[in-house]
TIVEX-70766 format. One record per residue (C-alpha): x, y, z; residue number from 1. Coordinates in steps of 0.02 Angstrom, whole numbers, plus 50000, padded with zeros to 5 digits. Each point is the difference from the previous one (the first is absolute). Example, Ala and Ser with C-alpha at 12.3 -4.5 7.8 and 13.67 -1.06 7.14 Angstrom:
# TIVEX-70766
50615_49775_50390_1 .
50069_50172_49967_2 .
# end
This chain:
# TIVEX-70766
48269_48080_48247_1 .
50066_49815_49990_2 .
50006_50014_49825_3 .
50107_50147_50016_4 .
50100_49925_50138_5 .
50006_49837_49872_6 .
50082_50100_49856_7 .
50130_50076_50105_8 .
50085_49828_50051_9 .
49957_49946_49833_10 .
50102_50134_49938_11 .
50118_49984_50124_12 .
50040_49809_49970_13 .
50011_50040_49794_14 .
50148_50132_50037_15 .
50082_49904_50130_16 .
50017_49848_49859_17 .
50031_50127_49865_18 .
50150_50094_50116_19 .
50055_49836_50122_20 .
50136_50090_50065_21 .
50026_50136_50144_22 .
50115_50149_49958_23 .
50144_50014_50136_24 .
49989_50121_50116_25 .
50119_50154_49971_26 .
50118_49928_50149_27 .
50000_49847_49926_28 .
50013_50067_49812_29 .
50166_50104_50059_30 .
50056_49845_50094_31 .
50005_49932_49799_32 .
50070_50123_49919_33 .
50150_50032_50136_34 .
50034_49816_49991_35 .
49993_49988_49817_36 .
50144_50165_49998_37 .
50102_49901_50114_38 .
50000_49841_49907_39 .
50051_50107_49843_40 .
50143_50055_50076_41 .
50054_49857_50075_42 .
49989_49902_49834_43 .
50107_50129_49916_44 .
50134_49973_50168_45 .
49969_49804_49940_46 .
50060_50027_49847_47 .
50149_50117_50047_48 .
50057_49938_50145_49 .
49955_49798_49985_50 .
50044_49848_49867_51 .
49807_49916_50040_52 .
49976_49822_49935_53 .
49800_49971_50064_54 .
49923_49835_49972_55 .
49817_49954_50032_56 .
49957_49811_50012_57 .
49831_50054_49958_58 .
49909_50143_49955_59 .
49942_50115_50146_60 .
49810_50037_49997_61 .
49912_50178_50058_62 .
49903_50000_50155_63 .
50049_49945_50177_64 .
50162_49912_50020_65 .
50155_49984_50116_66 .
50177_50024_49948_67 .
50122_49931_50136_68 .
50179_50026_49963_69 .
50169_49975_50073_70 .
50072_50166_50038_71 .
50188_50010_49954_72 .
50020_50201_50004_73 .
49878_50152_50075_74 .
49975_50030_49818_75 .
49876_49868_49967_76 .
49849_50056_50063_77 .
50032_50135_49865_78 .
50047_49872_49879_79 .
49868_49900_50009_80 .
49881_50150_49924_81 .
50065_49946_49835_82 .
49948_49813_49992_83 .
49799_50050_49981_84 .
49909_50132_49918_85 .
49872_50061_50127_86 .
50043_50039_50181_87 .
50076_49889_50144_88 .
49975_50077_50177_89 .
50163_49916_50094_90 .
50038_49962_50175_91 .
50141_50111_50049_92 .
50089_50017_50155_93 .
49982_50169_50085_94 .
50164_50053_49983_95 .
49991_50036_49824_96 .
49850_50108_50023_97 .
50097_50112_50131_98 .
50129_50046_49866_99 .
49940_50189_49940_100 .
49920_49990_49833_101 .
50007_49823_49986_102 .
49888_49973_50113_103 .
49865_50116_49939_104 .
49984_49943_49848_105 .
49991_49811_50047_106 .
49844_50070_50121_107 .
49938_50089_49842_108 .
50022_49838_49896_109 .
49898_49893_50105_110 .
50131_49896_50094_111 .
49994_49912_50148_112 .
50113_50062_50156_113 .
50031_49844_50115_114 .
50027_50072_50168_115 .
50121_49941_50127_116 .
49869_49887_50102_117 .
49859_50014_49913_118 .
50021_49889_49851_119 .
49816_49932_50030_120 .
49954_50177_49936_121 .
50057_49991_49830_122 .
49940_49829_49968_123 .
49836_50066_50041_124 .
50004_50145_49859_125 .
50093_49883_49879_126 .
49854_49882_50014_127 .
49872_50128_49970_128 .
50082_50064_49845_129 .
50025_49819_49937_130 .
49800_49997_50044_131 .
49980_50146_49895_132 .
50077_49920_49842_133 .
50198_50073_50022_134 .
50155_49927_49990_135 .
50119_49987_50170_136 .
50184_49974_50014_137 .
50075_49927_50156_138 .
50159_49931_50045_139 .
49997_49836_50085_140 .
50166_50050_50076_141 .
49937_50161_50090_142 .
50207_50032_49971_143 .
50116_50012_49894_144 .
50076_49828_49955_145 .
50192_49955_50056_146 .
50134_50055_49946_147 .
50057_49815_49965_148 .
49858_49994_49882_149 .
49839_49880_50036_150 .
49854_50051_50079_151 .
49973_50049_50187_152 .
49866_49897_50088_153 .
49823_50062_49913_154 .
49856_50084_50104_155 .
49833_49954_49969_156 .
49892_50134_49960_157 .
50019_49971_49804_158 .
49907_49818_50038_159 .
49873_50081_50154_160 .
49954_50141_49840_161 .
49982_49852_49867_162 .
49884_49910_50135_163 .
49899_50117_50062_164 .
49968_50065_49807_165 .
50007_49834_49884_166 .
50086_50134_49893_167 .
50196_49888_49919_168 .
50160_50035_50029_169 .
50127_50014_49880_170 .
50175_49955_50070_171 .
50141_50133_49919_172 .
50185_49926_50004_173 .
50121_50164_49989_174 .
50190_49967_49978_175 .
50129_50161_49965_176 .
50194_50020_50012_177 .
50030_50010_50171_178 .
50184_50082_49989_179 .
49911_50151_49936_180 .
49880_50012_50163_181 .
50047_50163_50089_182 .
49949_50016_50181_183 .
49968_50183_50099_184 .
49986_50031_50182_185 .
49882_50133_50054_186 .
49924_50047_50161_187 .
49773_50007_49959_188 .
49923_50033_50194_189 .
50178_50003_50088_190 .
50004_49805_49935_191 .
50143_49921_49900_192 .
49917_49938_49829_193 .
50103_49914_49858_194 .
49948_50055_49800_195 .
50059_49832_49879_196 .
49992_50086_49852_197 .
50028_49954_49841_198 .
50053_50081_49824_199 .
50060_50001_49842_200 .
50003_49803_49977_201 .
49904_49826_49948_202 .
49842_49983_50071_203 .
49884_49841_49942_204 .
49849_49928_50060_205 .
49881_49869_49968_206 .
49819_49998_50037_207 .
49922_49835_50053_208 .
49842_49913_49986_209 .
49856_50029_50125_210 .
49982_49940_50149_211 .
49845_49980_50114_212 .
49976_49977_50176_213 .
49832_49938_50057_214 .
50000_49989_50210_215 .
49966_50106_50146_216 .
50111_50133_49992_217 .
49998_49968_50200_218 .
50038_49829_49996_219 .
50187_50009_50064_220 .
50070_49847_49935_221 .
49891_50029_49825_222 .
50078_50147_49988_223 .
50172_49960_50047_224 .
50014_49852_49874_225 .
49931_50122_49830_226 .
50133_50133_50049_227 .
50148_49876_50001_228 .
49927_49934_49838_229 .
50001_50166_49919_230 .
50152_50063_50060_231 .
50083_49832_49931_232 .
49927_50042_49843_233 .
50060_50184_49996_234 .
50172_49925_50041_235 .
50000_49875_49842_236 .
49929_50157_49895_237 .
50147_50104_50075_238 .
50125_49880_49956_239 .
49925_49975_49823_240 .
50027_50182_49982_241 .
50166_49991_50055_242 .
50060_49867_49868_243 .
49898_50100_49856_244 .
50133_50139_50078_245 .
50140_49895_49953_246 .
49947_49898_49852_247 .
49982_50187_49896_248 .
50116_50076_50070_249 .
49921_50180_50028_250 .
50142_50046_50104_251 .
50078_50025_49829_252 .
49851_50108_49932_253 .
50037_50162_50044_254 .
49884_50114_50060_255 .
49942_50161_49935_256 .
50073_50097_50136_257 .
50174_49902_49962_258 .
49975_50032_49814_259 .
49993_50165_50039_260 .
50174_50007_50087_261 .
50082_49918_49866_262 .
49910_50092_49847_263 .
49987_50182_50069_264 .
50161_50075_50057_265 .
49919_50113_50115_266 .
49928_49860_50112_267 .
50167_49922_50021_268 .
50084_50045_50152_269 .
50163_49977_49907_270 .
49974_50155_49904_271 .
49981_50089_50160_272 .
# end
Protein backbone atom coordinates (compact mmCIF):
# COMPACT_ATOMS: atom_id res chain seq x y z
CA UNK A 1 0.00 0.00 0.00
CA UNK A 2 2.87 2.60 0.68
CA UNK A 3 4.53 1.46 -2.19
CA UNK A 4 1.53 2.16 -4.17
CA UNK A 5 0.86 5.38 -2.41
CA UNK A 6 4.90 6.00 -3.14
CA UNK A 7 4.52 5.67 -6.98
CA UNK A 8 1.61 7.91 -7.22
CA UNK A 9 3.55 11.12 -5.88
CA UNK A 10 6.41 9.77 -7.63
CA UNK A 11 4.51 9.99 -10.65
CA UNK A 12 2.95 12.94 -9.74
CA UNK A 13 6.25 15.02 -9.06
CA UNK A 14 7.79 13.56 -12.68
CA UNK A 15 4.65 15.22 -14.61
CA UNK A 16 4.49 18.24 -12.61
CA UNK A 17 8.43 18.88 -13.76
CA UNK A 18 7.72 17.50 -17.17
CA UNK A 19 4.33 20.03 -17.59
CA UNK A 20 5.46 23.09 -14.92
CA UNK A 21 2.76 25.07 -15.95
CA UNK A 22 -1.13 25.32 -15.06
CA UNK A 23 -3.55 25.76 -18.02
CA UNK A 24 -5.82 28.98 -17.41
CA UNK A 25 -9.01 28.51 -16.48
CA UNK A 26 -11.67 29.07 -19.33
CA UNK A 27 -12.58 32.63 -17.58
CA UNK A 28 -9.28 33.43 -17.50
CA UNK A 29 -8.37 31.91 -21.09
CA UNK A 30 -11.35 34.24 -22.62
CA UNK A 31 -10.08 37.08 -20.46
CA UNK A 32 -6.80 36.44 -23.08
CA UNK A 33 -8.21 36.11 -26.01
CA UNK A 34 -10.79 39.26 -25.62
CA UNK A 35 -7.81 41.32 -24.61
CA UNK A 36 -5.60 40.13 -27.27
CA UNK A 37 -8.83 41.20 -30.04
CA UNK A 38 -8.86 44.49 -28.46
CA UNK A 39 -5.26 45.20 -28.63
CA UNK A 40 -5.48 44.19 -32.41
CA UNK A 41 -7.76 46.65 -33.08
CA UNK A 42 -6.46 49.25 -31.29
CA UNK A 43 -3.02 48.80 -32.97
CA UNK A 44 -4.62 49.02 -36.36
CA UNK A 45 -6.53 52.60 -34.82
CA UNK A 46 -2.55 53.33 -33.89
CA UNK A 47 -1.55 53.15 -37.07
CA UNK A 48 -4.56 55.01 -38.72
CA UNK A 49 -5.36 57.41 -36.52
CA UNK A 50 -1.72 58.23 -34.71
CA UNK A 51 2.04 59.40 -35.98
CA UNK A 52 3.73 57.08 -32.80
CA UNK A 53 7.44 57.73 -32.15
CA UNK A 54 7.99 54.96 -28.98
CA UNK A 55 11.29 54.84 -27.34
CA UNK A 56 12.40 52.32 -24.70
CA UNK A 57 15.52 53.23 -22.58
CA UNK A 58 15.77 49.63 -22.02
CA UNK A 59 14.27 46.60 -22.98
CA UNK A 60 11.03 45.60 -21.06
CA UNK A 61 11.20 42.03 -19.56
CA UNK A 62 8.00 39.42 -19.25
CA UNK A 63 6.70 38.76 -15.90
CA UNK A 64 5.48 41.18 -13.18
CA UNK A 65 6.07 44.81 -13.73
CA UNK A 66 4.46 48.30 -13.31
CA UNK A 67 3.95 50.79 -16.03
CA UNK A 68 3.12 54.32 -14.56
CA UNK A 69 2.41 56.90 -17.08
CA UNK A 70 1.36 60.46 -17.39
CA UNK A 71 -2.05 60.54 -18.82
CA UNK A 72 -2.44 63.38 -21.45
CA UNK A 73 -5.85 62.08 -23.20
CA UNK A 74 -8.67 59.21 -22.07
CA UNK A 75 -7.08 57.38 -24.89
CA UNK A 76 -4.10 56.16 -23.14
CA UNK A 77 -5.10 53.52 -21.14
CA UNK A 78 -5.97 52.08 -24.63
CA UNK A 79 -2.73 53.17 -25.95
CA UNK A 80 -0.69 51.81 -23.71
CA UNK A 81 -1.84 48.05 -24.95
CA UNK A 82 0.59 48.56 -27.71
CA UNK A 83 3.92 49.17 -25.82
CA UNK A 84 4.10 45.21 -24.56
CA UNK A 85 3.19 42.04 -26.01
CA UNK A 86 1.32 40.16 -23.28
CA UNK A 87 -1.47 41.72 -21.21
CA UNK A 88 -1.52 44.85 -18.81
CA UNK A 89 -4.60 44.92 -16.43
CA UNK A 90 -4.88 49.00 -15.88
CA UNK A 91 -6.31 51.08 -13.25
CA UNK A 92 -9.21 52.87 -14.73
CA UNK A 93 -11.52 55.23 -13.34
CA UNK A 94 -15.13 54.06 -13.19
CA UNK A 95 -16.44 56.31 -15.49
CA UNK A 96 -15.09 54.74 -18.41
CA UNK A 97 -16.53 51.42 -17.47
CA UNK A 98 -20.15 52.97 -17.28
CA UNK A 99 -19.96 53.95 -20.98
CA UNK A 100 -22.14 50.97 -22.84
CA UNK A 101 -19.86 48.63 -24.57
CA UNK A 102 -16.85 50.13 -23.43
CA UNK A 103 -17.20 49.17 -20.38
CA UNK A 104 -17.89 45.51 -20.95
CA UNK A 105 -15.24 44.74 -22.69
CA UNK A 106 -12.64 46.47 -20.36
CA UNK A 107 -14.49 43.99 -17.52
CA UNK A 108 -13.99 41.19 -20.10
CA UNK A 109 -10.30 42.25 -20.62
CA UNK A 110 -9.29 42.06 -17.14
CA UNK A 111 -9.12 45.76 -16.11
CA UNK A 112 -9.27 47.34 -13.06
CA UNK A 113 -12.43 49.75 -12.23
CA UNK A 114 -11.25 52.29 -9.48
CA UNK A 115 -14.36 53.22 -7.72
CA UNK A 116 -15.25 56.60 -6.46
CA UNK A 117 -13.99 55.95 -2.69
CA UNK A 118 -12.74 52.88 -2.78
CA UNK A 119 -9.38 53.21 -4.41
CA UNK A 120 -7.89 50.82 -1.61
CA UNK A 121 -9.89 48.17 -3.58
CA UNK A 122 -8.13 48.12 -6.71
CA UNK A 123 -4.74 48.33 -5.25
CA UNK A 124 -5.62 45.24 -3.54
CA UNK A 125 -6.48 43.20 -6.92
CA UNK A 126 -3.62 44.99 -8.76
CA UNK A 127 -1.28 43.58 -6.19
CA UNK A 128 -2.55 40.13 -6.44
CA UNK A 129 -2.22 40.02 -10.17
CA UNK A 130 1.31 41.54 -9.93
CA UNK A 131 1.67 38.45 -7.27
CA UNK A 132 0.51 36.22 -9.88
CA UNK A 133 3.24 37.19 -12.44
CA UNK A 134 1.03 40.10 -14.61
CA UNK A 135 1.73 43.27 -15.68
CA UNK A 136 -0.37 46.50 -14.10
CA UNK A 137 -0.82 49.93 -15.47
CA UNK A 138 -1.62 52.81 -13.20
CA UNK A 139 -1.59 56.38 -13.48
CA UNK A 140 0.16 58.24 -10.82
CA UNK A 141 -2.12 61.13 -11.66
CA UNK A 142 -5.48 59.29 -10.94
CA UNK A 143 -6.50 62.37 -13.65
CA UNK A 144 -5.99 63.56 -16.53
CA UNK A 145 -2.99 66.01 -16.58
CA UNK A 146 -3.62 70.01 -17.21
CA UNK A 147 -4.45 71.49 -19.79
CA UNK A 148 -1.26 73.77 -19.42
CA UNK A 149 0.68 70.65 -19.82
CA UNK A 150 2.86 69.15 -16.73
CA UNK A 151 1.74 66.73 -14.48
CA UNK A 152 -0.99 67.06 -11.73
CA UNK A 153 0.26 66.20 -8.22
CA UNK A 154 0.88 62.10 -8.35
CA UNK A 155 -1.07 59.62 -6.01
CA UNK A 156 0.68 56.95 -4.49
CA UNK A 157 -0.65 53.75 -5.13
CA UNK A 158 1.89 53.06 -8.14
CA UNK A 159 4.80 53.23 -5.19
CA UNK A 160 2.30 51.39 -2.20
CA UNK A 161 1.91 48.39 -5.38
CA UNK A 162 5.84 48.48 -6.09
CA UNK A 163 6.31 48.11 -2.13
CA UNK A 164 4.10 45.82 -1.14
CA UNK A 165 5.27 43.50 -4.33
CA UNK A 166 9.22 44.25 -4.87
CA UNK A 167 7.86 43.93 -8.44
CA UNK A 168 9.81 47.69 -10.72
CA UNK A 169 8.29 50.30 -12.10
CA UNK A 170 8.86 51.59 -15.31
CA UNK A 171 8.17 55.38 -15.56
CA UNK A 172 6.32 56.17 -19.27
CA UNK A 173 6.77 59.95 -20.40
CA UNK A 174 3.74 60.59 -23.06
CA UNK A 175 3.77 63.95 -24.99
CA UNK A 176 1.02 64.59 -28.07
CA UNK A 177 -0.19 67.81 -29.93
CA UNK A 178 -2.32 69.34 -27.65
CA UNK A 179 -4.26 71.72 -30.26
CA UNK A 180 -5.69 68.54 -31.61
CA UNK A 181 -7.18 67.43 -28.00
CA UNK A 182 -11.00 67.43 -28.39
CA UNK A 183 -13.02 67.59 -25.21
CA UNK A 184 -16.97 66.15 -24.84
CA UNK A 185 -19.39 66.83 -22.13
CA UNK A 186 -21.70 64.04 -21.20
CA UNK A 187 -23.91 63.40 -18.34
CA UNK A 188 -22.70 59.22 -16.82
CA UNK A 189 -25.06 58.86 -13.33
CA UNK A 190 -26.75 62.43 -13.71
CA UNK A 191 -22.88 63.70 -13.21
CA UNK A 192 -21.05 66.16 -15.50
CA UNK A 193 -17.86 64.17 -16.86
CA UNK A 194 -15.31 65.73 -19.38
CA UNK A 195 -13.85 63.10 -22.41
CA UNK A 196 -10.01 64.74 -23.52
CA UNK A 197 -9.77 62.94 -26.43
CA UNK A 198 -7.40 62.79 -28.79
CA UNK A 199 -7.00 61.90 -32.70
CA UNK A 200 -5.55 61.92 -35.74
CA UNK A 201 -2.09 63.45 -34.56
CA UNK A 202 1.69 62.93 -33.04
CA UNK A 203 1.80 60.83 -30.26
CA UNK A 204 5.48 59.80 -28.75
CA UNK A 205 6.60 58.22 -25.77
CA UNK A 206 9.55 57.06 -24.07
CA UNK A 207 9.89 54.24 -21.72
CA UNK A 208 12.31 54.62 -18.82
CA UNK A 209 14.50 52.57 -16.79
CA UNK A 210 13.22 50.65 -13.69
CA UNK A 211 12.65 51.81 -10.71
CA UNK A 212 12.35 50.05 -7.28
CA UNK A 213 10.89 50.96 -4.13
CA UNK A 214 11.95 48.97 -1.11
CA UNK A 215 9.83 50.42 2.24
CA UNK A 216 6.67 49.87 3.99
CA UNK A 217 4.14 50.61 1.71
CA UNK A 218 2.50 52.12 5.10
CA UNK A 219 5.18 54.17 6.04
CA UNK A 220 3.61 57.68 5.15
CA UNK A 221 6.54 59.72 4.67
CA UNK A 222 8.40 56.52 2.78
CA UNK A 223 5.82 56.55 0.66
CA UNK A 224 5.31 60.11 0.05
CA UNK A 225 9.03 60.77 -0.86
CA UNK A 226 9.15 57.50 -3.82
CA UNK A 227 5.93 58.97 -5.41
CA UNK A 228 7.37 62.53 -5.84
CA UNK A 229 10.49 60.81 -7.12
CA UNK A 230 8.65 58.94 -9.71
CA UNK A 231 6.39 61.38 -10.76
CA UNK A 232 9.55 63.75 -11.29
CA UNK A 233 10.87 61.15 -13.36
CA UNK A 234 7.67 60.62 -15.49
CA UNK A 235 7.78 64.44 -15.91
CA UNK A 236 11.54 64.47 -17.36
CA UNK A 237 10.38 61.29 -19.56
CA UNK A 238 7.31 63.39 -20.66
CA UNK A 239 9.26 66.25 -21.60
CA UNK A 240 11.88 64.06 -23.42
CA UNK A 241 9.00 62.89 -25.42
CA UNK A 242 7.90 66.14 -26.11
CA UNK A 243 11.28 67.43 -27.68
CA UNK A 244 11.59 63.94 -29.72
CA UNK A 245 7.98 65.54 -30.92
CA UNK A 246 9.65 68.49 -32.17
CA UNK A 247 13.14 67.50 -33.14
CA UNK A 248 11.28 64.99 -36.08
CA UNK A 249 8.82 66.77 -36.71
CA UNK A 250 5.90 64.10 -36.97
CA UNK A 251 3.46 66.80 -37.11
CA UNK A 252 4.60 66.83 -40.72
CA UNK A 253 4.15 62.97 -41.18
CA UNK A 254 0.88 62.53 -42.17
CA UNK A 255 -1.16 60.00 -41.02
CA UNK A 256 -2.87 57.25 -42.76
CA UNK A 257 -6.21 58.56 -42.13
CA UNK A 258 -4.87 62.09 -43.63
CA UNK A 259 -3.28 60.22 -46.53
CA UNK A 260 -6.37 58.97 -47.18
CA UNK A 261 -8.11 62.44 -47.57
CA UNK A 262 -5.64 63.66 -49.80
CA UNK A 263 -5.13 60.38 -52.03
CA UNK A 264 -8.79 59.09 -52.31
CA UNK A 265 -11.25 61.57 -53.58
CA UNK A 266 -14.04 59.99 -51.90
CA UNK A 267 -12.69 60.63 -48.35
CA UNK A 268 -12.29 64.26 -49.02
CA UNK A 269 -15.02 66.28 -47.84
CA UNK A 270 -14.27 68.66 -50.68
CA UNK A 271 -15.64 66.32 -53.17
CA UNK A 272 -18.77 66.27 -51.22
Amino acid sequence: MAGTKDSALNAQHIFSTLIPFRFPSPLRLFERIWYHLGRLIVSLARRVFYRTDILFQVPLPAGAKILAPNHPSTVDPFLLTTLVPEQISTLIIETLFKIPVVGASLRMSGQICVESGRGAKALEQGIRYLQEGRTVGIFPEGVISPETGGLARARTGAVRMAAATGVPVYPVGIALERNRLRYTRTMIDGKPEVGTWYFNGAYAVTVGEPMFFHGDPEDRQFVQAATEALAARIETLAAQSARRLAELRLAERPTVLELLYRWIPFFSTDAL
